[in-house]
C-alpha positions as CSV (number, residue, x, y, z in Angstrom):
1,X,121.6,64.9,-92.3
2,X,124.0,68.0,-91.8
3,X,125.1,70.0,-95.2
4,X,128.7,68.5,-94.6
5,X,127.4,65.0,-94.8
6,X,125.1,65.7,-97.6
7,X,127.7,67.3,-99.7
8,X,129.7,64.5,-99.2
9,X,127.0,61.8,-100.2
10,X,126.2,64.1,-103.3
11,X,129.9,64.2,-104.7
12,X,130.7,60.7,-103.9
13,X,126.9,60.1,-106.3
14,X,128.5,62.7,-108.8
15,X,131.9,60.4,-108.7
16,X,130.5,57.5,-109.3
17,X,128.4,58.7,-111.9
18,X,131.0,59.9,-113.8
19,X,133.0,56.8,-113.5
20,X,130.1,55.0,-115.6
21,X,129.3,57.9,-118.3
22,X,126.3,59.3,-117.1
23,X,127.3,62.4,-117.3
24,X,123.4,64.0,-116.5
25,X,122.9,62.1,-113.1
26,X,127.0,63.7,-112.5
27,X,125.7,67.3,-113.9
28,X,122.6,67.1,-111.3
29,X,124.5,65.9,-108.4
30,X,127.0,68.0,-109.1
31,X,125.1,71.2,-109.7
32,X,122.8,69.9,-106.1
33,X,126.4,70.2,-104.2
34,X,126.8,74.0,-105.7
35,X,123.2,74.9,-104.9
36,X,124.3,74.1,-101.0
37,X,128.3,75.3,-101.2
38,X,128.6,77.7,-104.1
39,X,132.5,77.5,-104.1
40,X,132.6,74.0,-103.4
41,X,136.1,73.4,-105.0
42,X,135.8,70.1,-106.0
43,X,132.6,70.2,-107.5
44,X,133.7,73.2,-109.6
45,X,136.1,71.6,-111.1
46,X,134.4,68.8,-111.9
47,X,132.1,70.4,-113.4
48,X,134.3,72.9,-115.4
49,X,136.1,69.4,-116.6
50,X,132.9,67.7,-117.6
51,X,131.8,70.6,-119.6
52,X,135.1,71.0,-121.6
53,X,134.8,67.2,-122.3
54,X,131.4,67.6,-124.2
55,X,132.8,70.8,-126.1
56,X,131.1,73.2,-124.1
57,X,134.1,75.5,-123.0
58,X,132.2,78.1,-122.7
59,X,130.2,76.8,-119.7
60,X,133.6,75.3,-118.6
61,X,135.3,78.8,-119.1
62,X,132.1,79.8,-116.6
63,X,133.2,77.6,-114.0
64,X,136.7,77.9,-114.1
65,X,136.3,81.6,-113.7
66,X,134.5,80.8,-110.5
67,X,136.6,78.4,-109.2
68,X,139.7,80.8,-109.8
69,X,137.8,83.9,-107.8
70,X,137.1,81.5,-105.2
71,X,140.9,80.5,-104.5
72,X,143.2,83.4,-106.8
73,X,146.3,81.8,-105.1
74,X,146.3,78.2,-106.8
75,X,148.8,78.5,-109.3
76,X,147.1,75.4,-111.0
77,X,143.7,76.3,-111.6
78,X,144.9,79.9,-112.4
79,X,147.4,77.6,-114.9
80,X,143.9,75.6,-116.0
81,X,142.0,79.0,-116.6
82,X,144.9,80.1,-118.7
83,X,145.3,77.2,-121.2
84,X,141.2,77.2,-121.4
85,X,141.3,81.1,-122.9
86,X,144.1,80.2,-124.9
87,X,142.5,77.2,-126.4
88,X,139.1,79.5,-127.6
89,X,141.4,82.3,-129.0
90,X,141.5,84.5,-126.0
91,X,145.5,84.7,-126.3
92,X,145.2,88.2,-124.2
93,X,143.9,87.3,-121.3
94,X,145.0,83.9,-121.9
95,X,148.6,85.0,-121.5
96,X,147.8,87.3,-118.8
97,X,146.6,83.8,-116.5
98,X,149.6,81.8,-117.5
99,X,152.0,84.5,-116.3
100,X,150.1,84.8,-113.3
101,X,150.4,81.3,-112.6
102,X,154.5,81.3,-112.5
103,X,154.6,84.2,-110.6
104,X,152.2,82.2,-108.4
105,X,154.4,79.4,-109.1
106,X,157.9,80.1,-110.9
107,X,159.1,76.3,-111.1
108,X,155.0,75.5,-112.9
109,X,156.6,73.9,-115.3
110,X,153.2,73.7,-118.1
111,X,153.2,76.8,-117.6
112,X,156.4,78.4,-118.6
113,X,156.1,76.0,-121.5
114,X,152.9,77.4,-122.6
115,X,154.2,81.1,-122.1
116,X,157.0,80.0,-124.2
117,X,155.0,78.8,-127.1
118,X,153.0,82.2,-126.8
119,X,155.4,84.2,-127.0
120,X,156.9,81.9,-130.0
121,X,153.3,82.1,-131.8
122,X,153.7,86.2,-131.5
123,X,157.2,86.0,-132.8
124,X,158.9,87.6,-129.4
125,X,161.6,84.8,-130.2
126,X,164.5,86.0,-127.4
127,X,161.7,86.0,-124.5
128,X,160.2,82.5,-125.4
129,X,164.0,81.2,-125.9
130,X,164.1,82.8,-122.1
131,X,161.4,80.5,-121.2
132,X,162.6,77.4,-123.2
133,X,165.9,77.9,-121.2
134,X,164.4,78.2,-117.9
135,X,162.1,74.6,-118.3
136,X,165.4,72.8,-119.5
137,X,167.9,74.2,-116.7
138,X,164.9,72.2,-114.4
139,X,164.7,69.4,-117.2
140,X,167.1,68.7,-119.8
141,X,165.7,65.8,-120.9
142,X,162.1,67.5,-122.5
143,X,162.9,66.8,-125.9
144,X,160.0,68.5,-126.9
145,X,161.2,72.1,-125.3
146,X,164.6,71.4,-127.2
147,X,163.0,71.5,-130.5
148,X,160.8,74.3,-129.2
149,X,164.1,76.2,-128.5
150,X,166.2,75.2,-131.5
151,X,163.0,76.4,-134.0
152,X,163.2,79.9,-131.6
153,X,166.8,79.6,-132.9
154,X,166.3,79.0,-136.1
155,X,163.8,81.8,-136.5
156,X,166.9,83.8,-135.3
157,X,169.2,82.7,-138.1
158,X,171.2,80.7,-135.3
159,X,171.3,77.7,-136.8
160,X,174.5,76.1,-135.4
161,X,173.2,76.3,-131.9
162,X,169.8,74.7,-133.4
163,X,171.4,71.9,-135.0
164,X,173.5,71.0,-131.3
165,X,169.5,71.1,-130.4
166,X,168.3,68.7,-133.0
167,X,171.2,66.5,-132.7
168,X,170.9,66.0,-128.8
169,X,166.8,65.7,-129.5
170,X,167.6,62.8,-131.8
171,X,170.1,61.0,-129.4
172,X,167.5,60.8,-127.2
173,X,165.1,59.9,-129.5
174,X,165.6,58.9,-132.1
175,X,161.9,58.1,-133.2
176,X,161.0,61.3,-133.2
177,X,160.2,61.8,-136.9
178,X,159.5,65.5,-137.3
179,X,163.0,66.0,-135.0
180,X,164.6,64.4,-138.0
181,X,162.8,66.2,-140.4
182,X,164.0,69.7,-139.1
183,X,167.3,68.9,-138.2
184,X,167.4,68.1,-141.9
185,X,165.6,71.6,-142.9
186,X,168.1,73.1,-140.7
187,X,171.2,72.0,-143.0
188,X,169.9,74.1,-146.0
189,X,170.1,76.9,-144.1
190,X,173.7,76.0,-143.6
191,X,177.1,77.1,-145.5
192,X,179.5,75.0,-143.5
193,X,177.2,71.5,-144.4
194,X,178.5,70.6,-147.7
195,X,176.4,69.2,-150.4
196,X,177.6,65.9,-150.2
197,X,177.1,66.2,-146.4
198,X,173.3,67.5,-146.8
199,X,173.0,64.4,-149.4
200,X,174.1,62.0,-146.9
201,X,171.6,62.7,-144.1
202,X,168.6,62.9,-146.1
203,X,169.5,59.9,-147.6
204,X,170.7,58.4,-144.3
205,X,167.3,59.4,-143.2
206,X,165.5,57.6,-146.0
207,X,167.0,54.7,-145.6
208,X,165.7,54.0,-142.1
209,X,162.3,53.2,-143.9
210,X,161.2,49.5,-144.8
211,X,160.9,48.5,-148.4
212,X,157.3,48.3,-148.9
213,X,155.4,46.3,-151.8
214,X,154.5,48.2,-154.4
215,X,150.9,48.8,-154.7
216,X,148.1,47.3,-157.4
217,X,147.6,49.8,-160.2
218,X,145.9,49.9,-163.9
219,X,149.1,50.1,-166.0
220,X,147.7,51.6,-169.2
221,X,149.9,54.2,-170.1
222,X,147.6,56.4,-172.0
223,X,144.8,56.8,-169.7
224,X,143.6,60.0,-167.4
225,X,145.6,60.4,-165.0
226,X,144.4,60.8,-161.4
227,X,146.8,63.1,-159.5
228,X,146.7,64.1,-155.7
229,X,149.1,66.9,-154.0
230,X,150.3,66.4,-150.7
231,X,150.5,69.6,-148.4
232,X,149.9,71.2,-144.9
233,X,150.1,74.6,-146.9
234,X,146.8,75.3,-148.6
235,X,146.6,78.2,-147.1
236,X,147.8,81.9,-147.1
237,X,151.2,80.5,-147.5
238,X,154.1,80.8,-149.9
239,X,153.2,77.8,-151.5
240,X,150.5,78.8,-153.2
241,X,151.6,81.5,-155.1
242,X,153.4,78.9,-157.3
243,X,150.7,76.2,-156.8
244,X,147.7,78.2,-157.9
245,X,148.6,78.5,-161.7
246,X,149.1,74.6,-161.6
247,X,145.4,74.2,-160.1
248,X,143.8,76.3,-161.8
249,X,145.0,75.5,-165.3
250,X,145.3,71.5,-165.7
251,X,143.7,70.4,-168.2
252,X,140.6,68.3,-166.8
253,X,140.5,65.9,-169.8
254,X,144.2,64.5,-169.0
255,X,144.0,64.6,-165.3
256,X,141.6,64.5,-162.4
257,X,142.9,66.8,-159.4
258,X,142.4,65.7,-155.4
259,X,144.2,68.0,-152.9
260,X,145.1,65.7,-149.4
261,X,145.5,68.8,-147.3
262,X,147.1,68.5,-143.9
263,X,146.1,71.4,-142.5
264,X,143.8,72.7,-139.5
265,X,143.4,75.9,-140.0
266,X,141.9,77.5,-143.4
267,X,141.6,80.4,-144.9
268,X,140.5,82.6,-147.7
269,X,143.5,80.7,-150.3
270,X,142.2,77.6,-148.7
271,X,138.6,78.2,-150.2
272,X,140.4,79.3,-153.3
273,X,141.9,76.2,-153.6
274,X,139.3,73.8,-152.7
275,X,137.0,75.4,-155.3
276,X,139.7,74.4,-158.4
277,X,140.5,71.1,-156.9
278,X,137.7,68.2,-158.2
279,X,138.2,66.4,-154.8
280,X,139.5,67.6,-151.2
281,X,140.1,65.5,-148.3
282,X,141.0,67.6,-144.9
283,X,143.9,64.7,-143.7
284,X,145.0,65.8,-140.2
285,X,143.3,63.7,-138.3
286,X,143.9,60.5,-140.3
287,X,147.2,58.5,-139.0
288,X,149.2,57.3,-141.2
289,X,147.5,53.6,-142.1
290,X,144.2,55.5,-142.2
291,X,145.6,57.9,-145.0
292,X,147.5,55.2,-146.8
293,X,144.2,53.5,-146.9
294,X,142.3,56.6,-148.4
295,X,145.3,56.8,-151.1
296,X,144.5,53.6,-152.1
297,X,140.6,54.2,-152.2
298,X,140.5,56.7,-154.5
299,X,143.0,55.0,-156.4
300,X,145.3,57.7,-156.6
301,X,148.1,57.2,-159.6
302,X,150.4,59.9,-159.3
303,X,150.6,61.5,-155.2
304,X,153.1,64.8,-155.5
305,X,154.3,66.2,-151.9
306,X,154.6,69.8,-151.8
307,X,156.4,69.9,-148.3
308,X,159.5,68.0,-147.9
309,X,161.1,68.1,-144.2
310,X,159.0,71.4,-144.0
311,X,156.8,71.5,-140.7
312,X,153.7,69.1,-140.4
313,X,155.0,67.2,-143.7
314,X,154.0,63.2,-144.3
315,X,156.5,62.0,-145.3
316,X,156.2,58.9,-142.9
317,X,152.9,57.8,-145.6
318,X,154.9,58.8,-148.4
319,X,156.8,56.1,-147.4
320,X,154.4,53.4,-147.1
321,X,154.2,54.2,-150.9
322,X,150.3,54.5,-151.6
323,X,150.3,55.1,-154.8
324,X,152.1,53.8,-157.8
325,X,154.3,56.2,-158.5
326,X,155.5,59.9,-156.1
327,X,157.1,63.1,-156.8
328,X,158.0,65.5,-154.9
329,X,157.9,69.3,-155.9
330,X,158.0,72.9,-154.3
331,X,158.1,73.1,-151.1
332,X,161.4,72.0,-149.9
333,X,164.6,73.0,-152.0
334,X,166.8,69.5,-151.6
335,X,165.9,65.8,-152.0
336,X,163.9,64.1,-149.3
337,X,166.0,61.3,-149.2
338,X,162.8,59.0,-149.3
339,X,163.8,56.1,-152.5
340,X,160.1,55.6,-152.2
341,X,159.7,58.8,-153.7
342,X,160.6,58.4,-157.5
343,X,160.8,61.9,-158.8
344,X,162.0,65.3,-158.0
345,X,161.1,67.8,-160.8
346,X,163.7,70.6,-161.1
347,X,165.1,72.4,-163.2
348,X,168.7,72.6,-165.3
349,X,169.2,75.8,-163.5
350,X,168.3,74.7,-159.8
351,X,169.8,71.6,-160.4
352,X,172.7,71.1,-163.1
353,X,173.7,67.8,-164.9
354,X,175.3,65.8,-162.1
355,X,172.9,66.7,-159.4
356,X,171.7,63.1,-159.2
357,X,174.2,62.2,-157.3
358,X,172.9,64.1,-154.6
359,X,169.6,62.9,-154.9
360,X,167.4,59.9,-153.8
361,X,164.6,60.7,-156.1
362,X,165.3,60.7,-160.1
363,X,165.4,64.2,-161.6
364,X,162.5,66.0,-164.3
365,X,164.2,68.8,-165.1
366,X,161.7,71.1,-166.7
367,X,162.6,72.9,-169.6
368,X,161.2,76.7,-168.7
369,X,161.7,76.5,-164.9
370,X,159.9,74.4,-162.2
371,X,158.1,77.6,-161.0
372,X,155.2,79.3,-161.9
373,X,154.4,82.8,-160.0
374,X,150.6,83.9,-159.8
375,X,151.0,88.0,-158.9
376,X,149.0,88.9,-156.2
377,X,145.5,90.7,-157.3
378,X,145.5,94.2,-155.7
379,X,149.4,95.1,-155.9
380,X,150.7,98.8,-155.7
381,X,151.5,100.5,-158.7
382,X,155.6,100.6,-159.2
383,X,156.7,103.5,-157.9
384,X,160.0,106.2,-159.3
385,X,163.1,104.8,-158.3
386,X,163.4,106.2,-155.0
387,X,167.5,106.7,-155.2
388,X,166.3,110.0,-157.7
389,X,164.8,111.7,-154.8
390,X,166.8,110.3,-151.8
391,X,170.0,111.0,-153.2
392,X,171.0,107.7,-152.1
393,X,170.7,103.6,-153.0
394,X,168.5,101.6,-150.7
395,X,168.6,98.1,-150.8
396,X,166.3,95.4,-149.6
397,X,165.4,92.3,-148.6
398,X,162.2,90.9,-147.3
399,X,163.0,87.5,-146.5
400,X,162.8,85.5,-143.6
401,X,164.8,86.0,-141.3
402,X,166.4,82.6,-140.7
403,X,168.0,82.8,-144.0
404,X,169.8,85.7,-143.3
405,X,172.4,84.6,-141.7
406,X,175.8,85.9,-140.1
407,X,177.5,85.3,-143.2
408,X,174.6,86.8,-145.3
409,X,175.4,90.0,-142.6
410,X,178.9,89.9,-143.4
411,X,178.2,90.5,-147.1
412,X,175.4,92.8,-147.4
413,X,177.9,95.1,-144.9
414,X,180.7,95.0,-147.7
415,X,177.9,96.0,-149.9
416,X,176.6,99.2,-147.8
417,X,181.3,99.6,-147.3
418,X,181.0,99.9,-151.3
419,X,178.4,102.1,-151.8
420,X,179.0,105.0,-149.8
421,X,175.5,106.4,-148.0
422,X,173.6,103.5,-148.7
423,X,170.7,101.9,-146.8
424,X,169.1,98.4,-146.1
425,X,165.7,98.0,-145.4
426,X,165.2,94.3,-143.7
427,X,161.8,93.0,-143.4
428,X,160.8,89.8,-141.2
429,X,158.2,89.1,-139.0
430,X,160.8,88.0,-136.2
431,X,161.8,91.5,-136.2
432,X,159.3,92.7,-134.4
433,X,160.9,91.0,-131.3
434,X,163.1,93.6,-129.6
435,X,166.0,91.3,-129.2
436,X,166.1,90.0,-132.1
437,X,166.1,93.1,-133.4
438,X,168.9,94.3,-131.2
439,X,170.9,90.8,-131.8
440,X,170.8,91.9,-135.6
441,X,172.0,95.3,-135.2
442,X,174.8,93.9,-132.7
443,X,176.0,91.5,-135.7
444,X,175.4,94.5,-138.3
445,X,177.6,96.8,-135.7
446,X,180.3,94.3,-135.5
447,X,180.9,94.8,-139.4
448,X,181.1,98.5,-138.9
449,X,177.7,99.4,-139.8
450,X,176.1,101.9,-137.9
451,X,172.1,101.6,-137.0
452,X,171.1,104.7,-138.6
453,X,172.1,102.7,-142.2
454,X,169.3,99.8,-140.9
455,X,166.0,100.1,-141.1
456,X,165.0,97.0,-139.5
457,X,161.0,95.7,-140.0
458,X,158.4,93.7,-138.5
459,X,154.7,93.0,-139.6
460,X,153.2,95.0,-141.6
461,X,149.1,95.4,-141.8
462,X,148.4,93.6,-144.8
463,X,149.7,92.3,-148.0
464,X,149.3,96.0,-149.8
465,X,151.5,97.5,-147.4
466,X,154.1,94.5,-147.6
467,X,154.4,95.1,-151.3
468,X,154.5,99.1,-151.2
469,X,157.3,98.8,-148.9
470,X,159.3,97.8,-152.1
471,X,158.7,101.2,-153.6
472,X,161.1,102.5,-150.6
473,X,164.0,100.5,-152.2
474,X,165.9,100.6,-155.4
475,X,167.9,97.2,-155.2
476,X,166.7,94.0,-153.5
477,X,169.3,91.6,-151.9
478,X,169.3,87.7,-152.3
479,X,169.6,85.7,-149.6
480,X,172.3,82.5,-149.6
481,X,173.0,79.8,-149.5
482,X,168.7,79.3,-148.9
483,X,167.4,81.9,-151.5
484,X,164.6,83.8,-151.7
485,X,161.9,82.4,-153.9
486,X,158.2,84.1,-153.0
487,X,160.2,87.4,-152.0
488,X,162.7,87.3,-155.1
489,X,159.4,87.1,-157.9
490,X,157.6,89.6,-155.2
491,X,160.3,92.1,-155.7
492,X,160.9,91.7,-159.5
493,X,156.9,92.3,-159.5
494,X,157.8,95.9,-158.1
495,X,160.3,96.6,-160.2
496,X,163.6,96.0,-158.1
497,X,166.5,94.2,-159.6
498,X,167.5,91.3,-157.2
499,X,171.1,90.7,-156.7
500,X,171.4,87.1,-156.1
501,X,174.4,84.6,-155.6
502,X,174.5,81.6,-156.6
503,X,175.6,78.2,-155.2
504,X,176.3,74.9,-155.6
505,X,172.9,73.4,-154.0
506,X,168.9,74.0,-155.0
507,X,168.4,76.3,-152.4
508,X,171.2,78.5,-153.8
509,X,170.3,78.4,-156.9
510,X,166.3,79.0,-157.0
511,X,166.9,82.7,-157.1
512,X,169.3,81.9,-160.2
513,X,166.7,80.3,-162.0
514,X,164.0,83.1,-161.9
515,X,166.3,85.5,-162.7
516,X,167.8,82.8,-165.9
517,X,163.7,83.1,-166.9
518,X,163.5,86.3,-167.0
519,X,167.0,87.3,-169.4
520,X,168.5,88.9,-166.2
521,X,171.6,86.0,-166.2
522,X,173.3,89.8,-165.4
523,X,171.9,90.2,-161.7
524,X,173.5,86.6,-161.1
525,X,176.9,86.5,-159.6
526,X,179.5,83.2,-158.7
527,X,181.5,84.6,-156.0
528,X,180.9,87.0,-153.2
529,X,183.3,90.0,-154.6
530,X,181.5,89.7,-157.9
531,X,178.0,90.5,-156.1
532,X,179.4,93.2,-154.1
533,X,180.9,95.2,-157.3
534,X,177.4,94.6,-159.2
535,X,175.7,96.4,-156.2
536,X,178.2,99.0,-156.9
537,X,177.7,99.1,-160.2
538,X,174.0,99.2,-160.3
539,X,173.3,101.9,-157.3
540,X,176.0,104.2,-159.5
541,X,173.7,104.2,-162.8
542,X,170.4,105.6,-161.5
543,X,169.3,105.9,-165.3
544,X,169.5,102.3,-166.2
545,X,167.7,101.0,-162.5
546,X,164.8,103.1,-163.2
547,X,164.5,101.7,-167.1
548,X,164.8,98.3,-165.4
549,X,162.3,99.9,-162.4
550,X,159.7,100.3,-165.8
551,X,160.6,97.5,-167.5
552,X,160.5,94.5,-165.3
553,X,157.0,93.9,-164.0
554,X,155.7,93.6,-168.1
555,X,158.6,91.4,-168.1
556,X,157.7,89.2,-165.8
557,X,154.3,89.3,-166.8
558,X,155.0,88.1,-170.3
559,X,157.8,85.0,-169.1
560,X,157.6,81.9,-168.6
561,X,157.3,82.4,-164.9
562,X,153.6,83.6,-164.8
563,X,152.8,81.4,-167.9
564,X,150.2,79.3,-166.2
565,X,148.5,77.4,-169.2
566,X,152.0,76.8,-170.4
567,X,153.6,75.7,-166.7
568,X,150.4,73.7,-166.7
569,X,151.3,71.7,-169.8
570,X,154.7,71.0,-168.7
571,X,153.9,69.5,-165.4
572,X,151.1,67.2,-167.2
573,X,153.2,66.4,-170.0
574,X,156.4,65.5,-167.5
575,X,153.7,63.7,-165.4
576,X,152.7,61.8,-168.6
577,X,156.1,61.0,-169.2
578,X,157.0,59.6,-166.2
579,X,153.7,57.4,-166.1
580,X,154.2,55.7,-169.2
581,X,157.9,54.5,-168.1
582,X,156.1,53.5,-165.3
583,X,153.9,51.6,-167.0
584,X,155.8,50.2,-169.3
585,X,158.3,49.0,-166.5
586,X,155.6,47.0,-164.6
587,X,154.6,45.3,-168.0
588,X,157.9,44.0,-168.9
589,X,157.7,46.5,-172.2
590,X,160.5,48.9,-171.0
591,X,163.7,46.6,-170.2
């Protein structure tokens, strides 16, 4: 029998071998054909397949390289070889096979999707929009690229081209739940979507959702309470800088505490997190009947979400309505629009008397502020006012970028027209992508502002060196109509005065409420011109920002807004409250 044939009778073994699952008498034939051809492309590939399929990409990283040496010019194994070293964290040389792939194959369309996503993960927002672009010239109808390119948009504070996006995703289709969810999102960002117009949608959206029965429950009012929070954001993530306080000071006598995280990658707050909660369950692999079911299991009386329409929410179970009664706190400034949900707990700041209206969920309004602020451990010491050695006032803001806006540009460029000299230091991860950078500058230059007033910022190395950068500024700048919420309490921590406007919606008004908690109603303004003469006003008394510079972090410190035991009791007692109505409404003894 010639090599040829033999070959030929070995794969054709391996094939059929595989076809049954007997993936050892496929390894052996396969492994014979290599012993005889040692670029046998077929077998290779095979083989670098069968490998990944049992978890060993290593081995199948082995093979892949070989089959890749063995033919450099097919754009699809090069494409293969790629997506393998990106999947086990090799995003350098990862990236470095997928571009080799288009320029082995510009019109490979996996491949310029991938690259886009890259380049998205790394922040380089205009290239990966390049890339997006290019896949939907070809095909227009990839809904999933859209979204793709509208979050690239969104990233870039572009949010009227998103929404054309999100619209056009959701004509096509329409079942495309987490579409919904960020066209949605993308509306708080907004100023020209009106309240009523916000309201609307989300509760448009809401309404889409069968009525289900509500679920079997003990209904004694006076009982510990088992509560679970919902979230994809245990994690190093804004979040839980207003979660960990809750956590870590409920009071174990009145509630038991299970955390249903969503999330597939953990870290070092995720460890934090899991060691205060009394049960964890690791969710995002369950569907949606499979977590409805472990709801119901561990008999679950009070489920909170902590994400809203924020990215790899579940809403979709919260729906179902698992447990007997849902709330919906923190993470998402605006209603979910879900009637399933039964309570949205607030504030009389955030949201005034008359807010209901706007709102499918009933309103707690907690009496000292629905936020709680844990300060990071490790901070920078509040440095001099910086304006006393400069010579000039330097404002700030370290938010991300998609809230600041084209409108937000226009303002904070009447502010640096005011204050003759001034500087702004902007801080945002997307900034480290050159065009973005450059698309910022172009709006900043288009108000008159020249680039040596800008000092624009990307990453920074860690969390120390985030914070210090505050002792470069004197004033920090609010972001609207989304506020700043993790960056406004970060730079009251470092002693900057933040300048905030405020609105007519949650989002606009978060800022207003930390500031209303703190006795600094003064740094809150209800028009545009008043903001800009308070900027004025407070870069031309350099005496009274650096008492506030001294002043302000013991302040904080000893408010409501880092009273954990006392945020604690609130939440329990408003989750207490709730229950009992609750209760008593299933029993007939509330009419």
């Amino acid at each position: 029998m010639s090599d040829e044939t033999e070959i030929s009778a070995l794969m054709a073994a391996a094939e059929a071998a595989i076809a049954r699952n007997d993936g050892a008498v496929a390894l052996n034939r396969l492994n014979a054909v290599l012993a005889k051809d040692p670029s046998h492309e077929a077998a290779l590939h095979k083989l670098a397949e069968l490998a990944y399929a049992v978890g060993r990409h290593d081995l199948s990283l082995q093979y892949m390289n070989r089959l890749v040496a063995a033919y450099p010019d097919h754009a699809g194994y090069c494409f293969q070889l790629g997506a393998l070293l990106l999947g086990m964290g090799d995003h350098e040389a990862g990236e470095n096979a997928i571009r080799r792939t288009l320029l082995l194959d510009p019109d490979h369309e996996a491949a310029r999707i991938t690259l886009g996503n890259r380049l998205k993960d790394q922040g380089l927002l205009e290239e990966a929009a390049d890339q997006y672009k290019a896949v939907l010239r070809a095909s227009p109808d990839l809904t999933g690229v859209q979204s793709n390119l509208a979050s690239v948009l969104t990233a870039q504070g572009r949010h009227e081209e998103a929404a054309r996006l999100y619209d056009d995703v959701i004509a096509k289709a329409p079942d495309l739940q987490m579409a919904q969810s960020n066209r949605l999102m993308n509306m708080n960002y907004r100023a020209d979507c009106t309240v009523q117009e916000i309201a609307d949608a989300h509760k448009a959206w809401g309404r889409a959702f069968p009525t289900p029965a509500a679920p079997d429950f003990d209904a004694d009012p006076d009982r510990r309470l088992h509560v679970a929070y919902l979230s994809p954001d245990f994690r190093n993530h804004p979040v839980i800088w207003f979660f960990h306080a809750l956590i870590r000071f409920h009071d174990r006598q009145k509630v038991r505490v299970t955390c249903l995280s969503n999330l597939g990658r953990e870290d070092e707050k995720t460890d934090l997190v899991k060691g205060l909660a009394d049960g964890w369950h690791r969710i995002d692999q369950l569907d949606d009947q499979a977590l409805v079911d472990l709801i119901r299991k561990e008999k679950i009386d009070i489920l909170v979400d902590l994400a809203g329409h924020t990215g790899n929410n579940r809403l979709t179970v919260m729906a179902r309505k698992p447990a007997p009664l849902q709330m919906t706190w923190l993470g998402y400034p605006n209603s979910t629009g879900l009637p399933q949900i039964d309570y949205r707990i607030v504030d009389a700041v955030t949201d005034p008397p008359g807010a209901e209206a706007f709102h499918s969920e009933r309103l707690i309004r907690l009496e000292n502020g629905f936020l709680c602020f844990t300060p990071p451990d490790g901070a920078p010491d509040v440095a001099p006012l910086p304006m006393l050695e400069n010579g000039y006032c330097t404002f700030a803001s370290f938010n991300n970028l998609a809230k600041v806006t084209r409108q937000v540009v226009g303002l904070w460029s009447e502010i640096l027209h005011k204050v003759p000299g001034s500087k702004l230091i902007i801080k945002a991860r997307s900034l480290d992508d050159p065009g973005t950078r450059a698309r910022y500058l172009k709006w900043f230059a288009t108000e008159g502002i020249a680039p040596e007033r800008l000092d624009l910022k990307g990453r920074l190395p860690g969390a120390w060196d985030h914070l210090n950068l505050y002792n470069q500024a004197d004033i920090a700048l609010d972001t609207f109509p989304y506020n700043g919420t993790t960056t406004t309490c970060e730079a009251l921590y470092m002693g900057l005065p933040v300048l905030a406007l405020a609105g007519d919606r949650h989002a606009a008004r978060v800022s207003a409420s930390l500031l209303t908690r703190l006795g600094y109603s003064n740094l809150i303004s209800d028009t545009k011109q008043e903001l800009v003469e308070k900027a004025s006003a407070l870069a031309a008394d350099p005496v009274g920002l650096a008492q506030m510079r001294a002043g302000t972090r013991p302040r904080l410190l000893a408010s409501p807004l880092c009273d954990g035991p006392a945020f604690a009791h609130s939440m329990e007692a408003a989750y207490r409250d709730a229950w009992q109505k609750h209760c008593w409404e299933a029993t007939g003894e509330l009419s």
